[in-house]
MARBA-3410 file (N, C-alpha, C, O; in Angstrom, 1 decimal):
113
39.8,-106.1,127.0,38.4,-105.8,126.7,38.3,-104.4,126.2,39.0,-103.5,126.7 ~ 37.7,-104.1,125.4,37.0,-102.9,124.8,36.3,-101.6,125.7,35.1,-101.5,125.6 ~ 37.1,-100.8,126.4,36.7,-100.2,127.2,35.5,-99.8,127.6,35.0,-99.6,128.7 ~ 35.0,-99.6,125.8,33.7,-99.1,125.8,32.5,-99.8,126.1,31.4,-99.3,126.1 ~ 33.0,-101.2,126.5,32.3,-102.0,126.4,31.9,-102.7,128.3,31.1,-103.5,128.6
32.6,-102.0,128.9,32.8,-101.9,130.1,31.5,-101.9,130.9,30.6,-101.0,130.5 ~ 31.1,-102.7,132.0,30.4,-101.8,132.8,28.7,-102.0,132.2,27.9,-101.5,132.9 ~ 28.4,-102.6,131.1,27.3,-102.0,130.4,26.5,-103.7,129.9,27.0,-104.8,129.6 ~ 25.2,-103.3,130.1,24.3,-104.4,129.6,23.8,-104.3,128.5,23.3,-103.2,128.2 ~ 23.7,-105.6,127.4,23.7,-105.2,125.9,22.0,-106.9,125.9,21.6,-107.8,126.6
21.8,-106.0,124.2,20.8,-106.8,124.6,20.7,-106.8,122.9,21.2,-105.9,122.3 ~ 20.0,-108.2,122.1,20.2,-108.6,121.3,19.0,-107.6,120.3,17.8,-107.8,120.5 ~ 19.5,-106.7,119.3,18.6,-105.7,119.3,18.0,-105.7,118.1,16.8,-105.6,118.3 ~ 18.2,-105.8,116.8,18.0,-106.1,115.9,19.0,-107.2,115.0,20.1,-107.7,115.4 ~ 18.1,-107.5,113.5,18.6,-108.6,113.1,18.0,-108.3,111.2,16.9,-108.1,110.7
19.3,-108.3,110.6,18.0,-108.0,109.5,18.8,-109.2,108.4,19.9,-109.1,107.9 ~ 18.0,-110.2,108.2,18.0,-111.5,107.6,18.4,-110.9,106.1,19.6,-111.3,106.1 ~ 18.2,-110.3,105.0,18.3,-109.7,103.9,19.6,-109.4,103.9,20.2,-110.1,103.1 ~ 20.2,-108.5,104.4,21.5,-108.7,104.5,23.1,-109.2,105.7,24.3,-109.0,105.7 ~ 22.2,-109.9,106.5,23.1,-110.3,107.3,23.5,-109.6,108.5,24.4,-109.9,109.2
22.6,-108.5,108.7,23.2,-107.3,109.6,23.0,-107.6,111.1,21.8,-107.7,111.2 ~ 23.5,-107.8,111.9,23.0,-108.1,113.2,23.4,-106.9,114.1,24.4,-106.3,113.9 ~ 22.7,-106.5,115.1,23.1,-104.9,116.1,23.3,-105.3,117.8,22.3,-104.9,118.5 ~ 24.0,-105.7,118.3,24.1,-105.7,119.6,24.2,-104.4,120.1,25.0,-103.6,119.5 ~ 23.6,-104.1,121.1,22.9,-102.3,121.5,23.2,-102.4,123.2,22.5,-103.3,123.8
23.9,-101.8,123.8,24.0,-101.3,125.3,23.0,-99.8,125.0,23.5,-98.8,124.6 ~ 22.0,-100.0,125.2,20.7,-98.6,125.0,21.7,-97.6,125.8,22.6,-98.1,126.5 ~ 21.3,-96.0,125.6,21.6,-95.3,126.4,20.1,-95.0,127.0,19.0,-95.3,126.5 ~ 20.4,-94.1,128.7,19.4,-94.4,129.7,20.1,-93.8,130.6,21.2,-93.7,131.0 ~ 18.8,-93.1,131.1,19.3,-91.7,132.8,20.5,-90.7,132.3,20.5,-89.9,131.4
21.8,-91.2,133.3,22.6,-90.4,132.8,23.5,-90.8,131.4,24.1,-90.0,130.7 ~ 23.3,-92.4,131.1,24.5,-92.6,130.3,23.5,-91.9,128.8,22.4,-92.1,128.5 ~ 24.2,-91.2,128.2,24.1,-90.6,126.8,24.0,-91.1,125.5,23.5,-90.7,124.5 ~ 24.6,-92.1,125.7,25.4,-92.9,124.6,25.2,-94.0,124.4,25.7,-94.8,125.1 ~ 24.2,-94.5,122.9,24.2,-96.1,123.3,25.9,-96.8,122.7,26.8,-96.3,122.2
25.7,-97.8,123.1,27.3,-98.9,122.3,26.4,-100.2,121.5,25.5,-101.0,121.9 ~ 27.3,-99.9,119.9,26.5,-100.8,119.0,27.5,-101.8,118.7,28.5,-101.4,118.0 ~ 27.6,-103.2,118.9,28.3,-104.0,118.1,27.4,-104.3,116.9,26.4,-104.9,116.9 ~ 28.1,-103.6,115.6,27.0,-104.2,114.6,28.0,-105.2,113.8,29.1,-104.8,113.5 ~ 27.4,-106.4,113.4,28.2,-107.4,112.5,27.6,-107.5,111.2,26.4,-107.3,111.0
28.4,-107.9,110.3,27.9,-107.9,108.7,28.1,-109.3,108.2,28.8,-110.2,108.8 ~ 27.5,-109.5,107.2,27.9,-110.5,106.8,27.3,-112.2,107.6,27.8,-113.3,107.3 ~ 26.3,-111.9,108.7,26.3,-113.0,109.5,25.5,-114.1,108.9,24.5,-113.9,108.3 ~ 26.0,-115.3,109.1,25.6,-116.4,108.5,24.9,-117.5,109.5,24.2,-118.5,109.3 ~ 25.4,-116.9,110.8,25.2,-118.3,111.7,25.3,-117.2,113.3,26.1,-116.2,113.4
24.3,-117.6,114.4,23.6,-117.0,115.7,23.4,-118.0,116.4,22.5,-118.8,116.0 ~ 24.3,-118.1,118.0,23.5,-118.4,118.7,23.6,-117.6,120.3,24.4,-118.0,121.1 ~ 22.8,-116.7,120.5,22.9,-115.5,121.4,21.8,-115.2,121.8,21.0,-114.7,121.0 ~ 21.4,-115.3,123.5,20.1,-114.4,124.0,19.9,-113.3,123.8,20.8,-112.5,123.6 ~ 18.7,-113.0,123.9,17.9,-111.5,123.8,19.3,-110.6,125.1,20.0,-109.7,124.9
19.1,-111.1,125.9,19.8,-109.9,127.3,21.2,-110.4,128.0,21.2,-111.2,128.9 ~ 22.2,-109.9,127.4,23.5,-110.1,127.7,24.2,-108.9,128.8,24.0,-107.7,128.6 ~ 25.0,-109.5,129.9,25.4,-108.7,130.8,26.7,-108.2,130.1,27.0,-108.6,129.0 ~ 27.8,-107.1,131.2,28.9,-106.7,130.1,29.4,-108.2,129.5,29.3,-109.4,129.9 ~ 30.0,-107.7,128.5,30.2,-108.6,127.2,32.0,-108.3,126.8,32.5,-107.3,127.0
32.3,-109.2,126.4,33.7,-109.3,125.5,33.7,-110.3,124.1,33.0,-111.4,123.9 ~ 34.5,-109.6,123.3,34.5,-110.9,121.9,35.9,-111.6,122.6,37.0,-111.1,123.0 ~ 35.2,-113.0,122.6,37.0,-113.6,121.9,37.3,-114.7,121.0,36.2,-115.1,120.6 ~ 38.5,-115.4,120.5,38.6,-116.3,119.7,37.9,-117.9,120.5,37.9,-118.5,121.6 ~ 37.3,-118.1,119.3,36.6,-119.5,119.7,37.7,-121.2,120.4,38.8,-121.5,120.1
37.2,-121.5,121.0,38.4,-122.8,121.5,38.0,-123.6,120.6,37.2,-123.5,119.6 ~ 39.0,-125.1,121.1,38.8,-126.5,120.1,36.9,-126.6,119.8,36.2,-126.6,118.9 ~ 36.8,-126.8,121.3,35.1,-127.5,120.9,33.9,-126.9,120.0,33.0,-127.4,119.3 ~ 34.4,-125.3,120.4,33.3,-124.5,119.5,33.5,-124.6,118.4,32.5,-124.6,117.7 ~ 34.9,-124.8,117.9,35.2,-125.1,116.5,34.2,-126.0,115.9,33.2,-125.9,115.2
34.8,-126.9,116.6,34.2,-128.6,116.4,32.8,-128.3,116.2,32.3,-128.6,115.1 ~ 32.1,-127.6,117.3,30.6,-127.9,117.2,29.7,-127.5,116.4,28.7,-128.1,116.1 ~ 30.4,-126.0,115.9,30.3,-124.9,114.3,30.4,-125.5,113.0,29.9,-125.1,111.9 ~ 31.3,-126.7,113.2,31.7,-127.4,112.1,30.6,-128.1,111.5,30.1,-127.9,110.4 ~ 30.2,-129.0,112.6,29.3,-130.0,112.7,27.3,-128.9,111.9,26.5,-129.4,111.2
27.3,-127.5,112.4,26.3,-127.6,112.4,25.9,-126.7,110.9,24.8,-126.8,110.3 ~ 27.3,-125.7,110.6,26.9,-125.2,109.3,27.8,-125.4,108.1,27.8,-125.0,106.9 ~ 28.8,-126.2,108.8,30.0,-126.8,107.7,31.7,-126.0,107.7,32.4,-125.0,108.2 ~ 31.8,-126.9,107.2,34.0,-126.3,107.4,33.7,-125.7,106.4,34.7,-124.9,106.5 ~ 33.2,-125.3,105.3,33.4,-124.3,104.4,32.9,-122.5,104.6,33.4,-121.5,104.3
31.7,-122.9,105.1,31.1,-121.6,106.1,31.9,-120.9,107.0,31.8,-119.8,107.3 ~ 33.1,-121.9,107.5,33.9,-121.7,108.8,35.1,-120.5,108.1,36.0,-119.8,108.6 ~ 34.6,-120.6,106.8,36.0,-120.1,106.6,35.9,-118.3,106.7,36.8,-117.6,106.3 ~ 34.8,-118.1,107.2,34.4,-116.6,107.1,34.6,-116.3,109.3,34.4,-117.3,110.1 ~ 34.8,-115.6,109.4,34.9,-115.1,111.0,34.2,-115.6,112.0,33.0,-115.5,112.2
35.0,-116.1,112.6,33.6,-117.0,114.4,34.2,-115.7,116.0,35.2,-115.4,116.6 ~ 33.2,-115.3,115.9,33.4,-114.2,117.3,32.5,-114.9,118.3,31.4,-115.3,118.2 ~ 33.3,-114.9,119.4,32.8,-116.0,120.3,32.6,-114.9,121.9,33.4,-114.6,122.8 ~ 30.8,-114.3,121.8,30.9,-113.5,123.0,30.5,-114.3,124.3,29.6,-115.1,124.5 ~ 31.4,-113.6,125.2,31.3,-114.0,126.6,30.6,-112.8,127.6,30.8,-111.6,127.6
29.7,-113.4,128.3,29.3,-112.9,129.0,29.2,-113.3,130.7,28.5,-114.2,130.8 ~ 29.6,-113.0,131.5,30.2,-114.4,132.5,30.8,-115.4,132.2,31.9,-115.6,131.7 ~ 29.8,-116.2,132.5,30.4,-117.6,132.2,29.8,-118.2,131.3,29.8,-119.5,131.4 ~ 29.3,-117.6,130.4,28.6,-118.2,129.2,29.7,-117.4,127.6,30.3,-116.4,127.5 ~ 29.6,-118.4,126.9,30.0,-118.4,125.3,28.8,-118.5,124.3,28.0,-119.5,124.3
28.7,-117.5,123.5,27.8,-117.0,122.4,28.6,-117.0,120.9,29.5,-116.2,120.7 ~ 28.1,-117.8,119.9,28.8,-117.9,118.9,27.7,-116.9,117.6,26.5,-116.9,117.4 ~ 28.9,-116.0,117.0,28.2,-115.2,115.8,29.4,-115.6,114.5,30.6,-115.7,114.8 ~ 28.9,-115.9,113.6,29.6,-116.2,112.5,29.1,-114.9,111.4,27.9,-114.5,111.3 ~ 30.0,-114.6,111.0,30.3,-113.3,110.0,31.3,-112.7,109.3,32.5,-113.0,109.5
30.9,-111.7,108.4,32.3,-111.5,107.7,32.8,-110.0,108.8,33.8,-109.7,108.2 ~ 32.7,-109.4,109.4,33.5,-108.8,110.2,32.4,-108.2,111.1,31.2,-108.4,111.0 ~ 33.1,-107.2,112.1,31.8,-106.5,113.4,32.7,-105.2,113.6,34.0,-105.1,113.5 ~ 31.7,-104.2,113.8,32.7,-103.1,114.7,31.6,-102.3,115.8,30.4,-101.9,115.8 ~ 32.5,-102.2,116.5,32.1,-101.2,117.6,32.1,-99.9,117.6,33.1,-99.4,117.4
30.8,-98.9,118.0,31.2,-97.7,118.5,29.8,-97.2,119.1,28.7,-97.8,119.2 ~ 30.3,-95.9,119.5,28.8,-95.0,120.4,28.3,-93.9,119.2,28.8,-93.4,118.2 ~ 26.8,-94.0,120.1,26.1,-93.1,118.9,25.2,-92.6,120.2,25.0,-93.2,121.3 ~ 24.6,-91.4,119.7,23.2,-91.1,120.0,22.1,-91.0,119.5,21.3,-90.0,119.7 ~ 21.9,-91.9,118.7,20.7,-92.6,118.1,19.5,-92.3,118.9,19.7,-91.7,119.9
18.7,-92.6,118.7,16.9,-92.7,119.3,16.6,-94.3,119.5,16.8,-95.1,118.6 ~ 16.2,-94.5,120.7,16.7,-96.2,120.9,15.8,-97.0,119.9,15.8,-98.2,119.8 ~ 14.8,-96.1,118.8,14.5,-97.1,118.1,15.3,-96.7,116.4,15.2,-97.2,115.3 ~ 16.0,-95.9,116.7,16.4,-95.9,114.8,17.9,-97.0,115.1,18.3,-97.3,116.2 ~ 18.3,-97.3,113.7,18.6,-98.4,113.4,20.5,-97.9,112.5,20.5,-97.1,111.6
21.4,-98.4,112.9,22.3,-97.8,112.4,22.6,-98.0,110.9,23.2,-97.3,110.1 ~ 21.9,-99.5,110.7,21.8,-99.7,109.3,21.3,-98.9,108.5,21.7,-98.9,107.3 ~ 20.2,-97.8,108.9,19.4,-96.8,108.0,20.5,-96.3,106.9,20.2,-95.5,106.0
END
């Protein structure tokens, strides 16, 4: 797991349809300073609640495959499936890649700016 990713509740933060940008945001708040952005590009395909507890990406199993297949096609498939866990739940984001880091942003500006 992504250290930074430790410890921290992330919540489904923006989304900008136009170009595919999606922002998963652990806000900073009291003492922590620092928000943590998973931002992904490229996304084609979501399915993720608004309020996620700590979080991990990992590679998708047989069924998710399967069920990805079924809903946006094996040819779509051929671009990145990041599969977040949060407990005991699996969240599928389809995209062409994501990266993590901290910022101190203003919880409403946008890293896409």
């Amino acid at each position: 797991m992504n250290d930074l990713l430790r410890g921290r509740k992330f919540q489904l933060w923006e989304y900008k349809a136009s170009h595919g940008s999606l922002l998963i945001r652990s806000p900073k708040h009291g003492d922590i300073q620092q928000n943590i952005d998973i931002k992904f590009f490229g996304v084609i395909y979501l399915a993720i609640p608004r309020h996620l507890n700590e979080i991990h990406i990992a590679e998708p199993n047989k069924d998710e495959l399967e069920f990805l297949e079924t809903k946006i096609g094996k040819k779509e498939l051929q671009k990145k499936i990041y599969i977040i866990v949060s407990g005991e739940h699996r969240y599928s984001i389809v995209s062409e890649a994501y990266k993590i880091d901290s910022n101190e942003l203003d919880i409403f500006d946008s890293p896409f700016d």
